[in-house]
C-alpha positions, -999 to +999 in steps of 0.1 A: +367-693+189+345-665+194+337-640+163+355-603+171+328-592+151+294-605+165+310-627+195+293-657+182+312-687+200+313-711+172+331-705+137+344-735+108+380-734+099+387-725+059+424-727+057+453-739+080+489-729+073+518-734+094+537-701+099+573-694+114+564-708+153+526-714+149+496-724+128+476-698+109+435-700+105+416-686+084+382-688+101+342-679+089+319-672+117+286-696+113+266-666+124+274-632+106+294-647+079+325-626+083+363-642+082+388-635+106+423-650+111+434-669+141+473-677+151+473-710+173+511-713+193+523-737+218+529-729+257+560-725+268+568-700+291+595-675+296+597-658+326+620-625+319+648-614+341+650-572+347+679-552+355+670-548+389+662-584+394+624-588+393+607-613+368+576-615+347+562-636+320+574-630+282+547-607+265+553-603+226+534-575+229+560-554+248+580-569+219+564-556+194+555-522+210+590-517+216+597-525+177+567-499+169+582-470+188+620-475+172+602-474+136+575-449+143+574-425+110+603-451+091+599-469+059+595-503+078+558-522+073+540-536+102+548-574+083+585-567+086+581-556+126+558-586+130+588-614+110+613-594+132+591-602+162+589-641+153+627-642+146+630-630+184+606-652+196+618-674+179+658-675+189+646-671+222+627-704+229+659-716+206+678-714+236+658-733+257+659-716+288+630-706+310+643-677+323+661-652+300+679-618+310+664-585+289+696-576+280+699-612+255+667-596+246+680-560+239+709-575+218+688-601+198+663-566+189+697-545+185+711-566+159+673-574+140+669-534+138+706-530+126+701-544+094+661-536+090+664-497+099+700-477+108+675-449+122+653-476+141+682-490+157+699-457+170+662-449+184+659-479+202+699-482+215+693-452+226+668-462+256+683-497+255+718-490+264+710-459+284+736-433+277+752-407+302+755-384+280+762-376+243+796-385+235+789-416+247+761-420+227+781-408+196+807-431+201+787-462+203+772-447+166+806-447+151+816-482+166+787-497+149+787-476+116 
């Protein structure tokens, strides 16, 4: 593992802790002496379906950019977006299926920002389910609220 600080390929391993979906290390470059942490996770791949049909591989961090933009300027820490993301992840490799629609992955987001943030989740359902127009919009609000 290569130091982000110096880029010195070798560092020794100080702690190892098993976390949600992967295994967290805490790491000391030999070299410059600073620590870093790493995440190890298995491979398995998840190829995402679009709306219009087209696939590409799963990237947590669309995920988690997504997450970001909904709670830009909220009261929600970057631990609780990054335990929302792993509850996700998570449920999705739960359903053990290669390929997954992004709607499964809109609702699964939906219902994590639901109880985290009210104002997160009317951000994000408002690109998500793509609204023709405002009453729409506002009667989705009071079907949920």
């Amino acid at each position: 593992m290569r130091c982000p600080f110096c880029a010195h390929p070798e560092s020794k391993v100080l702690d190892s802790r098993p976390v949600e979906n992967s295994i967290r290390r805490r790491r000391e470059c030999l070299e410059c002496g600073n620590r870093f942490t790493t995440y190890e996770t298995t491979d398995q791949p998840m190829i995402v379906v679009k709306k219009d049909g087209t696939r590409q591989d799963f990237e947590r961090t669309k995920l988690m950019s997504g997450l970001q933009r909904a709670c830009r300027k909220r009261p929600v820490s970057s631990e609780m977006m990054i335990k929302v993301t792993d509850e996700i992840e998570r449920e999705l490799h739960s359903l053990n299926k290669s390929e997954i629609p992004t709607n499964e992955i809109g609702k699964l987001v939906m219902n994590k920002l639901k109880n985290l943030d009210e104002v997160a989740y009317v951000r994000f359902a408002s690109v998500y389910l793509e609204f023709n127009d405002v009453k729409d919009f506002v009667e989705h609000i009071k079907e949920e609220f």
